[in-house]
C-alpha positions, -999 to 999 in steps of 0.1 A, spaced: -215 522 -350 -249 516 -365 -235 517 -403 -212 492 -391 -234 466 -373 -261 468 -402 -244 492 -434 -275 506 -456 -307 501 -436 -323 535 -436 -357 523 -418 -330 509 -386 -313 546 -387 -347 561 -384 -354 540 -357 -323 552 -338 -330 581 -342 -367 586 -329 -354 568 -300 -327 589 -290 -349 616 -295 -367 604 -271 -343 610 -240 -332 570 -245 -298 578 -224 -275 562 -205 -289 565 -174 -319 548 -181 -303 514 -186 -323 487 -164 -322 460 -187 -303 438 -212 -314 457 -237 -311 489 -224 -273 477 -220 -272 468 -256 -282 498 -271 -262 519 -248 -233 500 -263 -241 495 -299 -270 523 -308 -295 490 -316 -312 465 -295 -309 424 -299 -338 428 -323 -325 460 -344 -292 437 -355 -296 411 -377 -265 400 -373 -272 380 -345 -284 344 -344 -301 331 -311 -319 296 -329 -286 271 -335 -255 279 -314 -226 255 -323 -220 240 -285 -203 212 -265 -221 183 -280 -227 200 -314 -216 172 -337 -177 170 -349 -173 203 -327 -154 190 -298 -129 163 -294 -114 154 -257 -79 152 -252 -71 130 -223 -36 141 -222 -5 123 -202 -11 101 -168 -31 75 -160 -45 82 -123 -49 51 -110 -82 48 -88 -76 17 -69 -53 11 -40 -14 5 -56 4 14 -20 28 -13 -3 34 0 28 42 -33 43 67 -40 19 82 -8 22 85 -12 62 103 -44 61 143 -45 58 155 -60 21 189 -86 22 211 -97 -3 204 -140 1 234 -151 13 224 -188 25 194 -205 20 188 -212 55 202 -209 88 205 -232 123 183 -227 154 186 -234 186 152 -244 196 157 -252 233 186 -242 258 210 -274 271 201 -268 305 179 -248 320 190 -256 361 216 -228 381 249 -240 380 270 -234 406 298 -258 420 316 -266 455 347 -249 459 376 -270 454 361 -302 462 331 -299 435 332 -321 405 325 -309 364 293 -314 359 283 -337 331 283 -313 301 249 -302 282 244 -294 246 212 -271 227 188 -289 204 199 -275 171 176 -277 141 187 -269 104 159 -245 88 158 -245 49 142 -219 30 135 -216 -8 136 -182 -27 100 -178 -50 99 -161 -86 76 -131 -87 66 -117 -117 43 -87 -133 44 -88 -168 17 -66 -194 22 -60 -234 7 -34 -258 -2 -37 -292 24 -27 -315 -2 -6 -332 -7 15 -302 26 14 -294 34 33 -328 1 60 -327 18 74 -300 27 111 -308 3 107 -334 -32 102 -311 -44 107 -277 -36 74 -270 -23 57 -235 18 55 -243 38 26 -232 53 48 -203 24 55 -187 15 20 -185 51 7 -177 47 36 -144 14 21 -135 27 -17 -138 56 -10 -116 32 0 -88 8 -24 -91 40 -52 -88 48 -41 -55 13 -40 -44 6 -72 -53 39 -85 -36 28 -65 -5 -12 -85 -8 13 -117 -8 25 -106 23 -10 -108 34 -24 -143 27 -44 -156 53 -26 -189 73 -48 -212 59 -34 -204 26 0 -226 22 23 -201 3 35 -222 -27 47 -204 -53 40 -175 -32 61 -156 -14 54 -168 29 27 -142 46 32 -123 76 0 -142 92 19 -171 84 53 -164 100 31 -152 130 12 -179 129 13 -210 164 -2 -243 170 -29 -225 190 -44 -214 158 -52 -256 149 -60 -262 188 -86 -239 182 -100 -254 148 -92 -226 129 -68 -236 107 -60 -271 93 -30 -290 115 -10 -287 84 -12 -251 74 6 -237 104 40 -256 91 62 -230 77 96 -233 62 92 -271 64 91 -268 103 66 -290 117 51 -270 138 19 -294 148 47 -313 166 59 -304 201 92 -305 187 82 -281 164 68 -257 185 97 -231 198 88 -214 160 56 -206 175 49 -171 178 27 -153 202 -8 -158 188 -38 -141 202 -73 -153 192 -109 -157 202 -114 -194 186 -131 -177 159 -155 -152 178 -146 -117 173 -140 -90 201 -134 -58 207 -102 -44 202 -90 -30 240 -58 -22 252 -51 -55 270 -48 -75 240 -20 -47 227 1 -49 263 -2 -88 267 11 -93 232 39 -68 237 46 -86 269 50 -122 254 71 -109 223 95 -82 240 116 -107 259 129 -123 228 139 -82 214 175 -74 218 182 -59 251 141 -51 254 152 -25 225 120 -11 206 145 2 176 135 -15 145 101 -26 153 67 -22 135 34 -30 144 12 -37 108 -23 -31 107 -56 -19 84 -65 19 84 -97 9 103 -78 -11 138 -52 17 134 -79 39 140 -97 20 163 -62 19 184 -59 56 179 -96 62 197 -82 43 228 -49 58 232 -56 95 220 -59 108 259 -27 89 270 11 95 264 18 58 250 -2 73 218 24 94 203 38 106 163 69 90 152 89 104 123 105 72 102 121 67 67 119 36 49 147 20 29 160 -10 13 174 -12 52 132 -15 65 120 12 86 138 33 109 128 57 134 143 95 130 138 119 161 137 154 151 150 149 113 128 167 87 134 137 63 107 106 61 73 110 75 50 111 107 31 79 118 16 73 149 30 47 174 19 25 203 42 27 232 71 39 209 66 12 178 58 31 149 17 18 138 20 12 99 -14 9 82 -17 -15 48 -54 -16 34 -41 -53 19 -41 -67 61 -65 -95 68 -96 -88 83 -118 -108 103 -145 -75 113 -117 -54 116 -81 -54 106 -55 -80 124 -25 -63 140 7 -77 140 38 -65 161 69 -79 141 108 -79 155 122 -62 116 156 -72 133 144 -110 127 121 -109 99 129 -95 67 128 -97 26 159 -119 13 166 -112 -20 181 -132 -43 170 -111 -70 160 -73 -73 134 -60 -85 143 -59 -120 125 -46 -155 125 -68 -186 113 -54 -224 108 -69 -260 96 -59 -290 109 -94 -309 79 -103 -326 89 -141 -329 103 -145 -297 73 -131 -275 49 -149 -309 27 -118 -314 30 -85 -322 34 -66 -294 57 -50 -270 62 -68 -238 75 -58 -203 76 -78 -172 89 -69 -136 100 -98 -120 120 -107 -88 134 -135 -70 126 -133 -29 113 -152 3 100 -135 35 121 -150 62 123 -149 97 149 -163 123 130 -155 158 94 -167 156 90 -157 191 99 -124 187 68 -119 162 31 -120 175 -4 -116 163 -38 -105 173 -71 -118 152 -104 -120 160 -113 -83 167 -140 -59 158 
């Protein structure tokens, strides 16, 4: 072993020797050294062959080169939860008729016989037109670093492409989430807006103008049966309790189906949903919910291993969206997804080109784009609770 570490030094083989004539054993081995020339017949000094003054390391110059590899993971918020919880329809008319107040409102019973037809009634009617709005995402890449792919560690088209699609539908679901004050435009309507009343101006906190929705008037008392239930502290924030939750669900459940709580939703921040959680956790009207969401919104599904668990408030699954408004906390909206939904005109669709001339640079381009409107047919179904903290 010796003639192989250091072949021809006679003075290191004498060295060995004395030493191991000296009762050097095995069972004297306390320290590194001792380790070393139990193992090899010389100690870190005795071979030459070993260099302790210029290691070739890490951050040695040209001796490392990072490979970042596949995947771009995405450290910002890309989910769309409300979006995903609300039902998508083909758009199949752009706009609908409401009844906005009942022909009569009296009993109407008769005299037997002898009693005359009364003089007949008709609803108010009201024609409600609503516009489809063009979304779009688009993003490009170099053609350059379109064609190193395979060839560096670079960021391919496909992981970008992945990462664009996400980011559409978040920013569709933070369009969702425009404050009232905010007239939607070119934008698709919000759900603060579609929940929004006249209260809301009553109480100075929106202009008189910025509650109208769908072209409805609502400022106007003949405007006002697409008032939903709107709960507010003129601006003064107050702590969340149960009451607000109840009355709200009291105003808005009349106007469900048969009092059904199938297909509802209540939408809300991670921080009210906890908040909500903290005051229900000791009593049975907190419970877990299994749903699935589909183009079809969100359903409920008792005892089926599919979808996932979210909690609920008095049955109504609680869906949390970090994009909700927030005055100091969250707002919490408990929406009818029978009555308010995504009409689409067009799906969500995926667009590419690499024609140089056409897009006028050299690049490859991809856009996700889609034609939609939120729209709802029963304000009153819908309500909304603000000013919390």
């Amino acid at each position: 072993m010796v003639d192989q570490l250091s072949p021809g030094l006679a003075s290191q083989n004498m060295r060995i020797a004395n030493r191991i004539a000296k009762g050097y054993a095995l069972n004297r081995i306390r320290t590194i050294q001792d380790l070393f020339y139990a193992t090899y017949g010389v100690t870190l000094e005795d071979n030459p062959r070993i260099a302790k003054d210029a290691p070739v390391i890490t951050s040695t110059t040209g001796a490392r080169n990072i490979l970042y590899g596949a995947g771009l993971m995405a450290q910002i918020v890309v989910a769309a939860n409300t979006f995903g919880a609300l039902p998508k329809k083909p758009w199949q008319k752009s706009g609908y008729r409401a009844i906005t107040a009942a022909g009569a409102t009296t009993t109407m019973g008769t005299t037997e016989g002898t009693g005359t037809i009364a003089t007949t009634v008709k609803p108010t009617i009201a024609a409600v037109d609503i516009t489809p709005k063009v979304l779009h995402n688009s993003f490009d890449m170099s053609s350059t670093q379109v064609k190193l792919q395979g060839k560096d560690d670079v960021v391919t088209w496909e992981e970008l492409q992945a990462y664009e699609q996400e980011e559409f539908k978040n920013r569709l679901s933070r369009g969702l989430h425009v404050d009232c004050t905010t007239v939607a435009s070119t934008n698709v309507e919000s759900i603060d807006r579609v929940t929004g009343a006249t209260i809301l101006a009553t109480h100075s906190l929106i202009d008189a103008t910025d509650e109208d929705i769908y072209g409805i008037d609502r400022s106007d008392s003949a405007g006002s049966w697409a008032d939903a239930y709107v709960s507010d502290n003129s601006g003064t924030d107050r702590y969340i309790a149960l009451s607000h939750l109840d009355t709200m669900l009291q105003n808005v459940e009349p106007y469900w189906k048969e009092g059904s709580r199938e297909n509802k939703a209540i939408i809300t921040g991670y921080d009210t949903a906890l908040r909500i959680g903290q005051l229900l956790q000791s009593q049975l009207r907190y419970t877990k919910e299994r749903v699935t969401m589909s183009v079809n919104g969100m359903k409920t599904a008792p005892g089926a291993d599919a979808g996932f668990e979210v909690a609920s408030f008095d049955g109504i699954p609680i869906i949390r969206d970090s994009n909700v408004i927030a005055d100091t906390i969250s707002r919490v909206y408990m929406l009818d997804l029978n009555h308010v939904w995504m009409g689409v005109l067009q799906p969500v669709t995926y667009l590419e080109s690499e024609d140089y001339q056409a897009i006028d640079k050299f690049a490859r381009e991809g856009v996700y784009y889609m034609e939609t409107e939120l729209v709802c047919d029963k304000f009153k179904a819908q309500g909304s609770l603000r000013d919390l903290k």
